[in-house]
C-alpha positions as CSV (number, residue, x, y, z in Angstrom):
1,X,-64.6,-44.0,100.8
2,X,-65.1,-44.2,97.0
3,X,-67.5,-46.6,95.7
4,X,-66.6,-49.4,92.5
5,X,-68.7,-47.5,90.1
6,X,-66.8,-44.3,90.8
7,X,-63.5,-45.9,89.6
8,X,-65.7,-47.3,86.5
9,X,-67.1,-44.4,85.3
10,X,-63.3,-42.9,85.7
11,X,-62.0,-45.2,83.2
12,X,-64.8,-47.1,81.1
13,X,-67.0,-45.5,78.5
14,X,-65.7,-42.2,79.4
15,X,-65.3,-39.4,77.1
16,X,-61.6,-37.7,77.5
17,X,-59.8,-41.4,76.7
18,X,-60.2,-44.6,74.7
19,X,-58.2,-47.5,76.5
20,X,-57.7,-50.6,74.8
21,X,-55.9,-54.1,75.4
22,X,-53.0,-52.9,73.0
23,X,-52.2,-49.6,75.5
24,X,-49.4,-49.9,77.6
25,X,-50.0,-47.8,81.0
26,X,-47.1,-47.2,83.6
27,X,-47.8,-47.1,87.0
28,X,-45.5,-44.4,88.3
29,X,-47.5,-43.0,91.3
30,X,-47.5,-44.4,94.9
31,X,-50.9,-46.4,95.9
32,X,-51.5,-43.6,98.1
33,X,-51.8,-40.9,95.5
34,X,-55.4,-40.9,93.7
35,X,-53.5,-41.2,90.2
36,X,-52.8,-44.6,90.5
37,X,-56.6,-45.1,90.8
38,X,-56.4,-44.3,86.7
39,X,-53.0,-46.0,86.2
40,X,-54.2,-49.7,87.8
41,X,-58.1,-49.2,86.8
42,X,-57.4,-47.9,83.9
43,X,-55.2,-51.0,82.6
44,X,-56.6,-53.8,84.5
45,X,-60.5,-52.6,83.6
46,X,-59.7,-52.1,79.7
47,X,-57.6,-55.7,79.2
48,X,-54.3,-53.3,78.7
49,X,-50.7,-54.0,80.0
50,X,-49.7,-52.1,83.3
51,X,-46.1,-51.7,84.1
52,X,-45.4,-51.2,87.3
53,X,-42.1,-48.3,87.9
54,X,-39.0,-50.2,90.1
55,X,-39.1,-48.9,93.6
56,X,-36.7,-45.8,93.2
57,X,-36.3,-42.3,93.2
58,X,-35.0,-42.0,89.6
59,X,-33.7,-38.9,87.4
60,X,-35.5,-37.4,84.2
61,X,-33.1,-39.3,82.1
62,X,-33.8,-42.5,83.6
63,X,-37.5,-41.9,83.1
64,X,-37.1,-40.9,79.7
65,X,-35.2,-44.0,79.1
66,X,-37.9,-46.1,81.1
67,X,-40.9,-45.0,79.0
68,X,-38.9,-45.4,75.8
69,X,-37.8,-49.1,76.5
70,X,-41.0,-50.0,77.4
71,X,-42.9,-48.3,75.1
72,X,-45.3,-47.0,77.0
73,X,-48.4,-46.1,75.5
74,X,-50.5,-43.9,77.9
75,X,-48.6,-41.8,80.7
76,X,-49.8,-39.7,84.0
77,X,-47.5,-37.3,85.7
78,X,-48.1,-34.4,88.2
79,X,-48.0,-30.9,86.6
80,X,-44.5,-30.5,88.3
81,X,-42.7,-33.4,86.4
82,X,-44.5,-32.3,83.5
83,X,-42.8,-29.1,83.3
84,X,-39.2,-30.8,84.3
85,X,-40.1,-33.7,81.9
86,X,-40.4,-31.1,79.0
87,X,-37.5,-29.2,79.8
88,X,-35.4,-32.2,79.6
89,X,-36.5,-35.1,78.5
90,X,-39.0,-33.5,75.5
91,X,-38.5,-36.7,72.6
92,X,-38.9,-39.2,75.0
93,X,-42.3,-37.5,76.4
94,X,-43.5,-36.4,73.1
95,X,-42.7,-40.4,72.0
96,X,-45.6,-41.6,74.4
97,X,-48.8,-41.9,72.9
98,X,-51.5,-39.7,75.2
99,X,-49.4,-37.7,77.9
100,X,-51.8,-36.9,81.0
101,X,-51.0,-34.0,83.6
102,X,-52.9,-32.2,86.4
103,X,-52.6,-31.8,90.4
104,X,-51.9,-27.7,89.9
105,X,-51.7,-24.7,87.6
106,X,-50.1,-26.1,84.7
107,X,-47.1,-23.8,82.2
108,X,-49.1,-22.5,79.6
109,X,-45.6,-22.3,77.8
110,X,-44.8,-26.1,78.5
111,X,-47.8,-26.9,77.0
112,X,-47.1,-25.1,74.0
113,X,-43.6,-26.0,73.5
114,X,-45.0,-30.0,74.6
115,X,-48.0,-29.8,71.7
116,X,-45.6,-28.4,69.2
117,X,-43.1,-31.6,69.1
118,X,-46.5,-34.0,69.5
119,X,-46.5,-36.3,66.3
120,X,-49.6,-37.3,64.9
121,X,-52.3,-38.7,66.5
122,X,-50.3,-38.2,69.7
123,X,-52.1,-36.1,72.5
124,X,-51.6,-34.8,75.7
125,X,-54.3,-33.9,78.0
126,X,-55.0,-31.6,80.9
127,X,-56.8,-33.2,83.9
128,X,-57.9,-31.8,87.1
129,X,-60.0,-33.0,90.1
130,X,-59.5,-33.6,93.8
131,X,-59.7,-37.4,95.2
132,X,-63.3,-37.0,96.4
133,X,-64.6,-37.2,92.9
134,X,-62.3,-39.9,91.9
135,X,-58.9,-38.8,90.7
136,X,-61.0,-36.7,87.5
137,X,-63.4,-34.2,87.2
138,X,-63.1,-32.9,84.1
139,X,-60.2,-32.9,80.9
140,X,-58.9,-30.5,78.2
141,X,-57.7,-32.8,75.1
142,X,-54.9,-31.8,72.6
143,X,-52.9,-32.3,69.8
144,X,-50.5,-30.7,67.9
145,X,-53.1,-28.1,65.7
146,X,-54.4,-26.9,69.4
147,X,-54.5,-23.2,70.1
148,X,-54.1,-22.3,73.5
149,X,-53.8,-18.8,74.9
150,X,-52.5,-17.4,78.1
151,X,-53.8,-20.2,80.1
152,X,-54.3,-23.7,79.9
153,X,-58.2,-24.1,80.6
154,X,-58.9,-28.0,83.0
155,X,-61.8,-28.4,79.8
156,X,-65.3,-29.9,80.4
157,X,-66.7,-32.7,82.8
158,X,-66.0,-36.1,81.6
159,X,-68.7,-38.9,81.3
160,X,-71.3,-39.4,84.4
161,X,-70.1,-36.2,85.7
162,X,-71.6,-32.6,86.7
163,X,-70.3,-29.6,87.8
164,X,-71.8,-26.0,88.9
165,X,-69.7,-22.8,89.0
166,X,-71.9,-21.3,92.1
167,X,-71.7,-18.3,93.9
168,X,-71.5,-17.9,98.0
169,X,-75.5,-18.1,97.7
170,X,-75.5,-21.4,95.5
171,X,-76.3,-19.6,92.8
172,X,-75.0,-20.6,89.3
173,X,-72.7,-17.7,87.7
174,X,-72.6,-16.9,83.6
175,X,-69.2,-17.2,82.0
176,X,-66.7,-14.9,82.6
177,X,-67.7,-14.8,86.5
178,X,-65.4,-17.2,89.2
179,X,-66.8,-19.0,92.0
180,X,-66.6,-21.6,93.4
181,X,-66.9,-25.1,91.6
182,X,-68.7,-27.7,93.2
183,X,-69.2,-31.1,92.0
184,X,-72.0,-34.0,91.6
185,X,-72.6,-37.3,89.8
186,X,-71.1,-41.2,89.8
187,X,-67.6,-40.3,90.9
188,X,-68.4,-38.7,94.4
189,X,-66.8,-40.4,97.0
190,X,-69.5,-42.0,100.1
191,X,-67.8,-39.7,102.1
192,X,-64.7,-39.1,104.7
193,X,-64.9,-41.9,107.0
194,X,-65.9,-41.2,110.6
195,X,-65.9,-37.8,110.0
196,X,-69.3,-36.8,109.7
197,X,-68.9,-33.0,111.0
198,X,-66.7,-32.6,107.6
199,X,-69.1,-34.6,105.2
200,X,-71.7,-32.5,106.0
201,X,-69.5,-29.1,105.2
202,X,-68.3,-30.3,102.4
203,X,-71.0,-33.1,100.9
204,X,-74.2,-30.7,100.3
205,X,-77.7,-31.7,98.8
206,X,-77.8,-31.1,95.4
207,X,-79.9,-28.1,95.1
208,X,-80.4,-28.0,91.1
209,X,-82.0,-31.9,91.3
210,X,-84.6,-33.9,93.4
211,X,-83.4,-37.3,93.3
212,X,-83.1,-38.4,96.6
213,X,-80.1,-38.1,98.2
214,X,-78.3,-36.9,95.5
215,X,-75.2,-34.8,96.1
216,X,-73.0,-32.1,95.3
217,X,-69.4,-31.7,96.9
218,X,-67.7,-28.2,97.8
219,X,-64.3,-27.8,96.5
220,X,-63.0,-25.0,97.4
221,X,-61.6,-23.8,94.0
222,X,-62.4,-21.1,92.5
223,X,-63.2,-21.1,88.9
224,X,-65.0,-19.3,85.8
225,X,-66.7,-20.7,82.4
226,X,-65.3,-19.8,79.3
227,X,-66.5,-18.3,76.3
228,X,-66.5,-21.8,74.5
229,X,-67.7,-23.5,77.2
230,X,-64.9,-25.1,78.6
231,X,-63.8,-24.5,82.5
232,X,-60.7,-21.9,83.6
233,X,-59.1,-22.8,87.4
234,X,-58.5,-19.3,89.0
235,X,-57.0,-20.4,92.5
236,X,-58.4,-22.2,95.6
237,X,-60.0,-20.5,98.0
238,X,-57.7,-20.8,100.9
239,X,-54.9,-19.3,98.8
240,X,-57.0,-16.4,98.5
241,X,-55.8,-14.1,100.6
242,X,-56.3,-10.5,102.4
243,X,-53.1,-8.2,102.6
244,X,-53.7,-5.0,103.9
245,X,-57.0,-4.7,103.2
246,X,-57.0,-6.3,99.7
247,X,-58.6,-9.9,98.8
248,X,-55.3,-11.1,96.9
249,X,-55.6,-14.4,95.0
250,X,-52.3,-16.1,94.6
251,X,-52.8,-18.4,92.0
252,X,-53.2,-15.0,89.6
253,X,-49.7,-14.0,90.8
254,X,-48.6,-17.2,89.5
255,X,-50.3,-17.2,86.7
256,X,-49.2,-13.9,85.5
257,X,-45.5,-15.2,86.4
258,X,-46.1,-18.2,84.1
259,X,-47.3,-16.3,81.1
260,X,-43.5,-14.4,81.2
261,X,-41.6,-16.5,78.4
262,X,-38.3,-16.8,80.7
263,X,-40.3,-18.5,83.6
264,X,-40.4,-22.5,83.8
265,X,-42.5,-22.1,86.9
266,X,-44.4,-19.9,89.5
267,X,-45.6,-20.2,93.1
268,X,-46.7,-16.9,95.6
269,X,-46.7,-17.5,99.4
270,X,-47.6,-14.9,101.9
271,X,-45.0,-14.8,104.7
272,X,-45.9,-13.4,108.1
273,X,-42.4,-13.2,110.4
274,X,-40.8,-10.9,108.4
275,X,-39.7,-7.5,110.2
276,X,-41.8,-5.6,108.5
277,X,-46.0,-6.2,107.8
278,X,-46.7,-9.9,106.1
279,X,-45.4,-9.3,102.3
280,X,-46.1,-11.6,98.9
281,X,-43.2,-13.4,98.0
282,X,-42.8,-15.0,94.5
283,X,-40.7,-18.1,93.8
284,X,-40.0,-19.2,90.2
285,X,-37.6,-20.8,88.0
286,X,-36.5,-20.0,85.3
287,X,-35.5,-21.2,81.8
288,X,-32.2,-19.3,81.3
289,X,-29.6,-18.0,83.9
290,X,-31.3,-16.3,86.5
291,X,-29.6,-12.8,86.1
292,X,-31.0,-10.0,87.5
293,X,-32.1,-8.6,84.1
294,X,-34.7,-11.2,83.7
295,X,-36.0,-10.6,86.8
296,X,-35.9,-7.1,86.5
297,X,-38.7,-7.8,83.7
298,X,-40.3,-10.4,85.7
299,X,-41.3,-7.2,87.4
300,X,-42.1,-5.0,84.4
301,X,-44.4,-7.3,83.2
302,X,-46.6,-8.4,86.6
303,X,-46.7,-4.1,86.9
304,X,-48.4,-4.1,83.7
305,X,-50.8,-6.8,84.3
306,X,-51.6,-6.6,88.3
307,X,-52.7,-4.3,90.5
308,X,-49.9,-3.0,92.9
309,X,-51.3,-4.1,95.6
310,X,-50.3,-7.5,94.0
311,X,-47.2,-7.4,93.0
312,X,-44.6,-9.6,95.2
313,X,-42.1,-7.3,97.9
314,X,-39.7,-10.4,96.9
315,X,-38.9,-12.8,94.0
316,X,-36.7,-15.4,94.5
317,X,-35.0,-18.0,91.5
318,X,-34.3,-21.1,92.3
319,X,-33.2,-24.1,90.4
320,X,-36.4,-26.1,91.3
321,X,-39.0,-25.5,93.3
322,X,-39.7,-28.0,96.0
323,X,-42.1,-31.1,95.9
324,X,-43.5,-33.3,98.2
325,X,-44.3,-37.4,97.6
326,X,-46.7,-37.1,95.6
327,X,-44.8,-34.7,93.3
328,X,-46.7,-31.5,94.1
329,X,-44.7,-28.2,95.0
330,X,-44.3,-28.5,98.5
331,X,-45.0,-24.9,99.8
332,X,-43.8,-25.4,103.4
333,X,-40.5,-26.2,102.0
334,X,-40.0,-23.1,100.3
335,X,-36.5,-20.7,102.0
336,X,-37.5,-17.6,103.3
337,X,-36.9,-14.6,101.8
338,X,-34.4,-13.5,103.9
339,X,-34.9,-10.0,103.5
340,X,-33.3,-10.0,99.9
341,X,-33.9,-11.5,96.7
342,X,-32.5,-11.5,93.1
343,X,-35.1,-8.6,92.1
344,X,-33.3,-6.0,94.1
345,X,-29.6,-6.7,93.1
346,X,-27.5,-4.6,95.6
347,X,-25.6,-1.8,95.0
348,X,-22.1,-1.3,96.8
349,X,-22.8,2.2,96.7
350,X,-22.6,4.0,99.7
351,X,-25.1,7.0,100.0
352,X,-23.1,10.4,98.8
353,X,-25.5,13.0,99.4
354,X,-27.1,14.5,102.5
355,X,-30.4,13.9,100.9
356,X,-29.5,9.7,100.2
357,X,-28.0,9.6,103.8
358,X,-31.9,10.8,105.3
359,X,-34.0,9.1,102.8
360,X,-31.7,5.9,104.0
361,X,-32.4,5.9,107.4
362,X,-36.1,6.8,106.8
363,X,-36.1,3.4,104.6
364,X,-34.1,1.3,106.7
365,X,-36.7,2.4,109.8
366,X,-39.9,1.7,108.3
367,X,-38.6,-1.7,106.2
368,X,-36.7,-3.3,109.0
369,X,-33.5,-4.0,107.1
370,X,-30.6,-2.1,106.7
371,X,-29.7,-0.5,103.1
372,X,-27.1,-2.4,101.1
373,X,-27.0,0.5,98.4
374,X,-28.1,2.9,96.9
375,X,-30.0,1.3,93.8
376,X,-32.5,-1.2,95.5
377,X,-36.2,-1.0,94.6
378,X,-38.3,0.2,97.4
379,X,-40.8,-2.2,96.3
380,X,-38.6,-5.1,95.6
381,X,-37.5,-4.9,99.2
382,X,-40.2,-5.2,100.9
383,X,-42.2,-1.9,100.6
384,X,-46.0,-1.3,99.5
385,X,-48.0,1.2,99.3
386,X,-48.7,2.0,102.7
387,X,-45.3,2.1,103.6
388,X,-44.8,4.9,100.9
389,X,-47.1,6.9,102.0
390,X,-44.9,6.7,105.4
391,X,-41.8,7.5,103.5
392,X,-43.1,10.1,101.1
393,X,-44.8,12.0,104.1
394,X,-41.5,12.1,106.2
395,X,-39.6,13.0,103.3
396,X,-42.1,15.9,102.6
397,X,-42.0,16.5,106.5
398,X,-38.5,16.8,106.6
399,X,-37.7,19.0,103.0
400,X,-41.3,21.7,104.0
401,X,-42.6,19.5,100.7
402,X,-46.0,18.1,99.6
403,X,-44.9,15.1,97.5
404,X,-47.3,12.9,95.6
405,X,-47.2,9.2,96.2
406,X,-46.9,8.7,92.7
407,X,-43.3,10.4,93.1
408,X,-42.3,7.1,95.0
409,X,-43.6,4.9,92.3
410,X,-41.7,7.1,90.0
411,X,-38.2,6.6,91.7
412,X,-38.8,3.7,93.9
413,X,-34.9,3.6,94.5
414,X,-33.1,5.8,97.2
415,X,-30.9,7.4,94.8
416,X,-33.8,8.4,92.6
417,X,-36.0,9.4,94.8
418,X,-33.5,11.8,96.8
419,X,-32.6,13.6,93.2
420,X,-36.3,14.2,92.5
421,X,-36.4,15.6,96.1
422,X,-33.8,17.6,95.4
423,X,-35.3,18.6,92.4
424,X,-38.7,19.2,93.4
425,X,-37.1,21.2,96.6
426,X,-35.0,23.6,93.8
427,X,-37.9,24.4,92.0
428,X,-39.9,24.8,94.9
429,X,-38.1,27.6,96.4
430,X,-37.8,29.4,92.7
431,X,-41.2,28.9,90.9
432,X,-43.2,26.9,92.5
433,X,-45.4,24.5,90.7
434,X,-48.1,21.9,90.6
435,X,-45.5,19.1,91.7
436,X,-44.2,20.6,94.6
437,X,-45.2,23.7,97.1
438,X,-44.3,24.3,100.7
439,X,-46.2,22.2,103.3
440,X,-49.1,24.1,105.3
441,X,-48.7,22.6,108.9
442,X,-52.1,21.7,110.2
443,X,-53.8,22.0,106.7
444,X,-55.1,19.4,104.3
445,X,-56.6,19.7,100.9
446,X,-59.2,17.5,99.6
447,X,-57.7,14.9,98.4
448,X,-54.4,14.8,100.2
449,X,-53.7,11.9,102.4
């Protein structure tokens, strides 16, 4: 239930946009997405010219074509066809006058490659906020001479509007720290109608001021202050997850996918009916043929930045990622991993030693899937870290060997990891050393798991 003054203060006297009778707005969202709340307010409320988009499900090129005709002056999209729109239709986009975009974590390297073909005086501009604060919360403007780094920050609160970064306590939290963001001022909704068991979970009295029956409203996204004193979306709080004892938070999977120059775009789901324990999968796309080589340093790159504990069993390409109506990605749409995905390439070879054959049957026990060669990632497969410890304490079991876990990390494929068995078995039984020594049934050293 939004009141009138709540679309007003969205799109009159505000601070992130100037409309004016001479704008040209396009009306490309459905009445039931909160967007068009801007598109028709927006126009109608500031004596501009809305056009309204035929009823059709139309390519890239006919919306480039479509905002070039009718030069359209002011432009919303989801952060989804924003990302496709600059991959393929970046003149015709750059041509429109203030590009808007928000609805999810947004390409820090679309916006880059997006600012760098803005002429002057054009701008684009980052928006974020959920429908019970009235399409926008807050806005991150740009133009051509911005800097931006990793990530793309969703900027300050615009006009009549407040926002507290709070802790589980309601506490506020200095930059630097996420919480959750919860919001307060002229564009809060009334409420959810006849639903008052979720108005009061989610519409709280504002703790910080004592006007009567003044507000605040839980989002459910977690987010930090910046140094400069704009805002920094980390994830929402329901795709924050725990995976084997871990709190995991999938939007900085995604993130850390997004920073990679190859990828277009990121999404991480948890699946929970694979054959072996729930597992992070990674979907992206990417800007160049999906070989297994980019993937490969897909990989590299989320090791060096996340924990392990974080890093996706699977990543699968595909050509797009899936969206609903309303032009978000569409996460129930997403294939399963089926076990396999472009980051563990198989190999056709068929294990040669005695050592492959029993580290392959070990693998193929504790993963659930049988081995299609010899050089797939343990990892990439499907593995973590407790598994290992499984595998390396068979393995060391079955060769009289104490093996490190890191040993696994090491050589995470099956060829690998045999020859450093064998290895570490040779040396064992001539000079034993501090990687390798017989096994002490019944004995443990501190330490040793």
């Amino acid at each position: 239930a939004i009141p009138h003054r709540a679309v007003v203060r969205l799109v009159r006297n505000t601070n992130y946009i100037t409309l004016e009778p001479s704008d040209v707005l396009l009306q490309f969202s459905t009445v039931s997405f909160d967007a068009s709340t801007f598109e028709v307010w927006g126009s109608l409320l500031n004596g501009a010219q809305l056009v309204v988009f035929p009823p059709q499900m139309p390519g890239l090129d006919e919306i480039g074509d479509f905002l070039r005709r009718r030069k359209i002056t002011t432009l919303f999209l989801t952060t989804a066809l924003f990302h496709q729109m600059v991959d393929h239709q970046l003149e015709n986009l750059a041509a429109v006058r203030r590009v808007l975009a928000g609805g999810e974590v947004i390409s820090a390297s679309h916006v880059r490659k997006f600012l760098a073909a803005l002429p002057p005086g054009h701008e684009f501009i980052h928006c974020y906020g959920p429908t019970e604060n009235t399409t926008f919360t807050s806005c991150h403007v740009m133009d051509a001479s911005s800097d931006i780094g990793g990530s793309v920050p969703i900027g300050c609160p615009i006009s009549n509007t407040r926002v507290y970064i709070l802790d589980c306590y309601l506490q506020p939290l200095p930059p630097g720290l996420p919480g959750e963001l919860y919001i307060g001022g002229d564009g809060l909704a009334r409420g959810y109608l006849n639903r008052d068991d979720l108005n009061r979970e989610r519409f709280l009295t504002n703790p910080f001021r004592s006007e009567p029956g003044d507000r605040i409203y839980k989002t459910g996204d977690r987010c930090r202050w910046r140094a400069d004193g704009t805002i920094e979306f980390v994830g929402r709080r329901d795709h924050q997850i725990k995976l084997r004892g871990f709190r995991v938070e999938l939007g900085e999977i995604e993130a850390a996918l997004r920073q990679h120059p190859a990828v277009r775009d990121a999404v991480a789901v948890l699946w929970k009916d694979t054959p072996q324990d729930p597992s992070l999968t990674a979907y992206v796309t990417l800007h160049e043929t999906r070989g297994s080589s980019s993937v490969d340093a897909l990989n590299r790159r989320l090791r060096e930045s996340l924990p392990d504990y974080m890093i996706p069993a699977a990543i699968v390409c595909l050509d797009e990622l899936p969206v609903d109506a309303n032009g978000k990605i569409d996460r129930k749409a997403l294939p399963p991993p089926s076990g396999s995905s472009p980051a563990a390439p198989p190999s056709p070879s068929a294990p040669l030693s005695e050592t492959e054959r029993q580290i392959a049957a070990i693998w193929t026990e504790l993963l659930g899937v049988s081995v299609a060669g010899m050089s797939i990632n343990f990892f990439q497969a499907g593995g973590h870290s407790l598994l290992g410890m499984q595998l390396i304490a068979r393995a060391g079991r079955l060769y009289n060997l104490k093996l490190p876990l890191s040993t696994l990390f090491e050589n995470p494929t099956i060829r690998e990891l045999a020859a450093a068995i064998d290895a570490a078995h040779s040396h064992c039984h001539t000079t034993p050393g501090p990687t390798a020594v017989p096994s002490r049934t019944g004995e443990r050293e501190e330490g040793e798991l």
